[in-house]
C-alpha positions in Angstrom: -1.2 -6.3 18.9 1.4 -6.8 21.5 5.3 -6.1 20.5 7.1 -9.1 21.6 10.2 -8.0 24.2 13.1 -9.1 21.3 11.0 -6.0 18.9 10.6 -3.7 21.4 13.2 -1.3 19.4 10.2 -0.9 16.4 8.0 0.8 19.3 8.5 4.0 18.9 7.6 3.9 14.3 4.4 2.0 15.6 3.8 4.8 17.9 4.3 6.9 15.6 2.1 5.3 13.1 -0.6 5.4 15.1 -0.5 9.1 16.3 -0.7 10.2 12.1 -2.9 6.9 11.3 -5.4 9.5 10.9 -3.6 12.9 10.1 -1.3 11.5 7.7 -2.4 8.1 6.9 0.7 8.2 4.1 3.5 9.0 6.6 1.6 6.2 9.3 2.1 3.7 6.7 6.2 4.3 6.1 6.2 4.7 9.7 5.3 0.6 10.0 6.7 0.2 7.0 10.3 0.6 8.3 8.8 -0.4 11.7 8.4 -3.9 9.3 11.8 -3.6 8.0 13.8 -3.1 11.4 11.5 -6.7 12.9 12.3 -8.5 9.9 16.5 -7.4 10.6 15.5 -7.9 14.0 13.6 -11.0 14.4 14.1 -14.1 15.8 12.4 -17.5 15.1 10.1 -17.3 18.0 6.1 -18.0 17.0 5.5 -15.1 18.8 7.9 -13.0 16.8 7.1 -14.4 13.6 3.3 -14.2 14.1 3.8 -10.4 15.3 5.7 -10.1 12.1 2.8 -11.5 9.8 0.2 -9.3 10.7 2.3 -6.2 10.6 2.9 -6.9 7.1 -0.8 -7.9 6.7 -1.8 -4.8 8.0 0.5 -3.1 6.0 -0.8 -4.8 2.7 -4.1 -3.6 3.9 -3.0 0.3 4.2 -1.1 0.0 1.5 -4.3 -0.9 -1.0 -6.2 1.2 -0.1 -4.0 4.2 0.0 -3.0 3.3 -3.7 -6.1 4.1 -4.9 -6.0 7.3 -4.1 -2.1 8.3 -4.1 0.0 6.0 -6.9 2.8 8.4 -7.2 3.7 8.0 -4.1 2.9 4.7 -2.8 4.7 3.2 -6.5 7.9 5.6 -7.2 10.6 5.6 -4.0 11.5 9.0 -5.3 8.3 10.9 -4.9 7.8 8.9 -1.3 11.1 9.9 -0.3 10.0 13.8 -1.3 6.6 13.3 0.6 8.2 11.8 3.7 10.9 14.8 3.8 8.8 17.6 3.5 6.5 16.3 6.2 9.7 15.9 8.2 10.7 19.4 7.5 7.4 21.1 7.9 7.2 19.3 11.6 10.9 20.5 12.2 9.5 24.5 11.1 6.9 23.8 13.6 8.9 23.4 16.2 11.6 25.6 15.1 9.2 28.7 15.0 7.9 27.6 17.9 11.2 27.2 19.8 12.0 30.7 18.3 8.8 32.5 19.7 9.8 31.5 23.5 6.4 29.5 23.4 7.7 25.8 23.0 6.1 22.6 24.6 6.4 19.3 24.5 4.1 18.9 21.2 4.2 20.1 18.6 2.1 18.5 15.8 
């Protein structure tokens, strides 16, 4: 699905997304989740934005679903998302930080 030029600000959570869509399917999903949030603050009434717009949040419907099934807590309660979402955030920041520390640091880093 191609990001239409007025969204391209949202590129870099769908990137995102994708890159974890299989490591951390739950981190993917809020990734496009506030990818969705930023497009809908950002959109215009173009077809093409709109249309773009509708299939993120069907896609999003989709991942949501099925992750439900197997993690409620934090797909239902904002509190235990927000605590998810921030120790993945810190445990990616300690992964670079150790790595920064040990002289050995690239350009990746998860």
């Amino acid at each position: 699905m191609q990001i239409p030029q007025e969204l391209s600000g949202i590129t870099p959570f769908l990137s995102r997304a994708a890159e974890l869509k299989t490591i951390e399917p739950i981190i993917s999903y809020y990734c496009s989740f506030y990818a969705a949030q930023q497009a809908i603050s950002l959109s215009s009434k173009s077809s093409e934005c709109q249309s773009f717009l509708m299939n993120l949040l069907d896609d999003l419907e989709k991942e949501k679903s099925a992750l439900l099934l197997q993690n409620e807590d934090i797909m239902t309660n904002d509190l235990v998302g927000f605590a998810h979402v921030s120790n993945f955030a810190y445990k990616v920041f300690s992964l670079a930080d150790n790595e920064d520390r040990s002289g050995a640091s690239s350009k990746y880093f998860f």
